[in-house]
N, C-alpha and C positions, 0 to 999 in steps of 0.2 A: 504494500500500500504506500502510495507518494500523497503526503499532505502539501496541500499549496498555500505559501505563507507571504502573506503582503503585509505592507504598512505605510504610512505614508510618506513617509521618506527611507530606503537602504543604501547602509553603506557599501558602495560596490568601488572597491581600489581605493582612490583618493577624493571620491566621491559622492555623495548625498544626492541618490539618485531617487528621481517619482515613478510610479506607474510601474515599479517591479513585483514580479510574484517568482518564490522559490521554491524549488519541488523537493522536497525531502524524504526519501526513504527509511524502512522501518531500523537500517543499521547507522540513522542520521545522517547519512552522507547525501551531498547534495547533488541531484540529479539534474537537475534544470534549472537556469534561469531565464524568466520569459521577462520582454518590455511589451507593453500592450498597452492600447490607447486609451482604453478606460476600465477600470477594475469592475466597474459595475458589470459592465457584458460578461465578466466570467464566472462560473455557476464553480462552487463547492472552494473557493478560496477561502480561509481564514484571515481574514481583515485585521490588525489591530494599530490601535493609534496612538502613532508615537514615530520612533524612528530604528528602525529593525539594524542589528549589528551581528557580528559575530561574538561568538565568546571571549570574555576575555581574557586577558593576561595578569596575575598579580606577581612582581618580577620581583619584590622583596618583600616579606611577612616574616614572624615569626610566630607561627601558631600556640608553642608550645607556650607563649606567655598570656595566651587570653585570660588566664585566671586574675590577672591583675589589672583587669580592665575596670577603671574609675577607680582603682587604689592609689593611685600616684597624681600627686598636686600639677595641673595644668600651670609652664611658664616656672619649672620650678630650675629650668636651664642646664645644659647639659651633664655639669658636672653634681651636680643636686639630682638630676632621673639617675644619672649612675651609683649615688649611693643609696638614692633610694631601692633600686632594684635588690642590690647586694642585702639589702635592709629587713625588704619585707617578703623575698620568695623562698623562704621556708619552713613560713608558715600557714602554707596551703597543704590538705591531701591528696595523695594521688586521687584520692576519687575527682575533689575538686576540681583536679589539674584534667582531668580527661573528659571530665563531663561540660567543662569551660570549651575545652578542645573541639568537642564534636559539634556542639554549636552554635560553634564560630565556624568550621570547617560547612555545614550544615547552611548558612544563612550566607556564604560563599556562592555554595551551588546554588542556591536560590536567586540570585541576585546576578548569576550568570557568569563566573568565574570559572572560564575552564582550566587553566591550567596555573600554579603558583610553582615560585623559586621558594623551596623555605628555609628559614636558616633555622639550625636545632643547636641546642645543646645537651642532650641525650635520648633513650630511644621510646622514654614513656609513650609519647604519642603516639609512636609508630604502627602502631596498629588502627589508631583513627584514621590517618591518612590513607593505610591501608583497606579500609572498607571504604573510603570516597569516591565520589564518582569524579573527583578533580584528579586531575591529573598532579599529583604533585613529582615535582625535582626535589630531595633535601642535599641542604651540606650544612654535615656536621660542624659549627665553627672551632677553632682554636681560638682561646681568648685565658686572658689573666697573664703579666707579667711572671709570676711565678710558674707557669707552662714550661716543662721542659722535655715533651717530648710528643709524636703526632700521636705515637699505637695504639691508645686508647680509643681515640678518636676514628682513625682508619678501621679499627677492628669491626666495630659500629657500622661503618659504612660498607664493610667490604660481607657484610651480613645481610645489606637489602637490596634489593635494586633499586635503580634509578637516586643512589645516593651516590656523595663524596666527600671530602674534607676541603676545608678553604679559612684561611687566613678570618680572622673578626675585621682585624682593621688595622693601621700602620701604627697604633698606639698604645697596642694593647699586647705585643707580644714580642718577645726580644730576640735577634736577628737571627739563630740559628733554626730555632721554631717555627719562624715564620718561613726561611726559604725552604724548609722541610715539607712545612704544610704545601707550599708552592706548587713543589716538586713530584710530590706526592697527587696534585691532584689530577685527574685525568679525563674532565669535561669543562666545567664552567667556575672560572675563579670569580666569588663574587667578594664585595670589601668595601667596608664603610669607608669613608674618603670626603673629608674636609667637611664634614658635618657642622664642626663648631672653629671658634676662633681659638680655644684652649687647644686644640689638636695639635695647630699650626705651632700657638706659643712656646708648646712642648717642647719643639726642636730647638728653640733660641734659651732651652731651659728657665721659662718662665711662664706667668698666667697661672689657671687656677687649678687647672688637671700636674702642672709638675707640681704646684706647691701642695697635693693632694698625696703624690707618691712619693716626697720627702719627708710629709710628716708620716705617712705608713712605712717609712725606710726604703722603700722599693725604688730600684736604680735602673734605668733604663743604657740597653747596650749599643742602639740605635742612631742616636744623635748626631751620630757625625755625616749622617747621609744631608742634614741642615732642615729636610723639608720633608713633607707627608710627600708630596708627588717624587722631588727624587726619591724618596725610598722604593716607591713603585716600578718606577722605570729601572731602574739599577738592582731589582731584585725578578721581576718576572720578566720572562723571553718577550720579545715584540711579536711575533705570532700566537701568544694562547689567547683564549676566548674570554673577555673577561668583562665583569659587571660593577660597575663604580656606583655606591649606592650614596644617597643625597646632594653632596656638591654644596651647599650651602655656601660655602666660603671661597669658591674656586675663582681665581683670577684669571683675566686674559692670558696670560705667561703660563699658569698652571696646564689648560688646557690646550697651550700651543707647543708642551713639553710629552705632553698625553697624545694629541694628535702624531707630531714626529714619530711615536714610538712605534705604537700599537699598527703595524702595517696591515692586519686583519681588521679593524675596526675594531668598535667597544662601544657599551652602553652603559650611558648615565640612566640609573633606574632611582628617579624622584619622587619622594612622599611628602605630598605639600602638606596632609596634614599633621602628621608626625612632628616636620619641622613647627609646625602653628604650636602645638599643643608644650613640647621642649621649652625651644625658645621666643615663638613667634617669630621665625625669623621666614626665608624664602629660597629656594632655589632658584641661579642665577639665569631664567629659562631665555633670555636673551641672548645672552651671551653663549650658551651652548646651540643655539640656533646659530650663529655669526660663526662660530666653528664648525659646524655644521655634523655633528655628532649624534648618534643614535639617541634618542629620547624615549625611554618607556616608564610606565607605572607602575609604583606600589605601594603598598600599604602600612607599613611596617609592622607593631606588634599594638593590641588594644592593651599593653601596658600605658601608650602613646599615643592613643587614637580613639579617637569618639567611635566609629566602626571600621572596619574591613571592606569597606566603598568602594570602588574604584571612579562612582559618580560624583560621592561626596568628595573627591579628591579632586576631581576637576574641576570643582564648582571652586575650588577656591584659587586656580588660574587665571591669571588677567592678560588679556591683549593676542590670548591666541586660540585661533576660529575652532569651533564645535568639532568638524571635521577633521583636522588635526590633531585635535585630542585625543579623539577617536582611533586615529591612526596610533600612536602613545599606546593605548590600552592591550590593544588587539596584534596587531600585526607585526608591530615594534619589538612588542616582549615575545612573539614566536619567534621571532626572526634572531631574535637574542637565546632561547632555547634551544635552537635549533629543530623545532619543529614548524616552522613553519609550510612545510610539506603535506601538514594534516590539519593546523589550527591558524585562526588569527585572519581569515579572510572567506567571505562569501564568493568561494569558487567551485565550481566543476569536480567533484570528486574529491572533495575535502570532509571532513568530519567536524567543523568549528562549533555546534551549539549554533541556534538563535537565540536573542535575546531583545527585549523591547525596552525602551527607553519612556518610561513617560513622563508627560508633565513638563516637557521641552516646551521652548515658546517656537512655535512651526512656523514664524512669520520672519523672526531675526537668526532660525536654528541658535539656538543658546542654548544651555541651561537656566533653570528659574529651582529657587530655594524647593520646588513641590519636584521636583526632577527624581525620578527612582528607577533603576533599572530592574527587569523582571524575565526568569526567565523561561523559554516558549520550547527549546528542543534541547 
């Protein structure tokens, strides 16, 4: 059976097209798309109103911490969410920890999330994600100065599919661990990257995250790389695949030391509201257009996040078109996965989910505060 699926605007490529209907089979994969002159002439279409996408992409989450969603003070900035996390996550139960898990993973697929990057730091969850219908990628992170070694973490990963190991971030682990974890990994390195300004100050041995780990005693072996982005380029190959997660702070110079490098490309994957709820601060989305650099979405953790939106995330973008954003969600983060062979675009023999947007203003295509996406296959 092929259901035929319209709406008043779909996303087809880089486009917001009208008058489309798409034929779906019973193993979702899409069989047809028709342009026709009027939806009305066509008998047994399901119609709905909005604006029809593909599934999409959440290209950095981390699941495992939904338990701590509204525990942690909005604006409490970046090195205040770090010790709060340290502070208050172990005093939740596993039951809590899984049954936060499932319905957050749960209200994901709802909302039309096919596939997420997740980051973990152990394997409690693993079996939520394993009855999901989301496609998840996990990597295990390394993280904590005191890290000294990857096999804990690879052993983890080398037990499930579709996992791996990957660095936290250029601030959190010291240089031998880090290019281990590097080296070690064998798909997609993904890494927090200039999130805040302490990240940065850390290098010139100042600001608030060194004077954090001077008074814990903790010595960082790093430093002399000078910078978060040299430490990047100077520790992983310019060919691997790799995911720079927020950018907050990234300069012209930063991203024209990143471009030189990475001769495969790379994706900045942005959570506007992560960043709102930390610090209120912004990812530089101008400036990564002027370099002309992959742009895709995510979420990060409802330790840090009103929800796991990927709508409510866009809404809080200025100055760039509906359809673009669009593109960000869906096609950007496959293409960053490397599936985009099966997900991320309303094609001919793809498998992507549909999904309906509603509550768009269909006259400026925008988003409006009532905007929810929903999902239809």
């Amino acid at each position: 059976m092929v259901r035929q699926i319209a709406a008043h605007y779909t996303l087809i490529g880089n486009n917001l097209e009208r008058n489309i209907v798409v034929g779906v089979d019973d193993s979702r994969r899409i069989v047809s798309i028709k342009r026709v002159e009027s939806l009305d002439t066509m008998a047994g279409v399901e119609f709905y109103s909005g604006i029809l996408i593909p599934g999409m992409v959440n290209l950095h989450c981390h699941l495992e911490l939904s338990y701590l969603h509204g525990k942690i003070e909005e604006h409490s900035g970046f090195g205040g969410f770090a010790r709060a996390i340290g502070a208050i996550r172990n005093n939740f139960t596993e039951a809590e920890r899984l049954h936060a898990a499932s319905v957050a993973d749960s209200t994901m697929w709802e909302e039309g999330i096919e596939a997420v990057l997740d980051i973990a730091n152990d394997e409690l969850i693993m079996e939520v994600k394993g009855r999901s219908h989301i496609d998840y990628t996990t990597l295990f992170e390394l993280f904590g100065l005191g890290c000294t070694s990857i096999e804990s973490h690879k052993a983890m990963a080398e037990k499930r599919i579709s996992s791996d190991i990957t660095p936290h971030s250029t601030y959190s682990l010291q240089d031998q661990v880090f290019r281990d974890a590097v080296a070690a990994n064998n798909s997609t390195i993904s890494l927090h990257l200039l999130e805040s300004s302490d990240e940065i100050e850390l290098y010139n041995n100042s600001g608030s995250l060194a004077e954090w780990y001077r008074r814990m005693e903790w010595r960082c072996d790093f430093l002399h790389y000078g910078s978060p982005v040299r430490r990047v380029v100077e520790s992983i190959d310019n060919k691997r695949h790799v995911v720079l997660v927020h950018g907050c702070k990234a300069s012209d110079e930063d991203l024209r030391v990143l471009n030189n490098h990475f001769t495969n490309g790379y994706t900045w994957a942005i959570c506007p509201e992560s960043n709102r709820y930390i610090s209120d601060s912004k990812p530089p989305i101008e400036l990564f257009k002027a370099h002309g650099v992959n742009i895709a979405l995510g979420t990060d953790s409802l330790a840090s996040a009103r929800s796991l939106s990927l709508v409510d995330n866009m809404r809080l973008i200025e100055g760039v078109s509906l359809v673009e954003m669009l593109q960000w969600a869906t096609i950007n983060g496959a293409k960053a996965l490397g599936k985009e062979q099966s997900i991320g675009e309303i094609a001919i023999g793809k498998r992507p989910g549909l999904v309906i947007i509603e509550g768009a203003d269909l006259q400026s295509l925008s988003l409006t505060p009532e905007s929810r996406s929903r999902r239809i296959i």
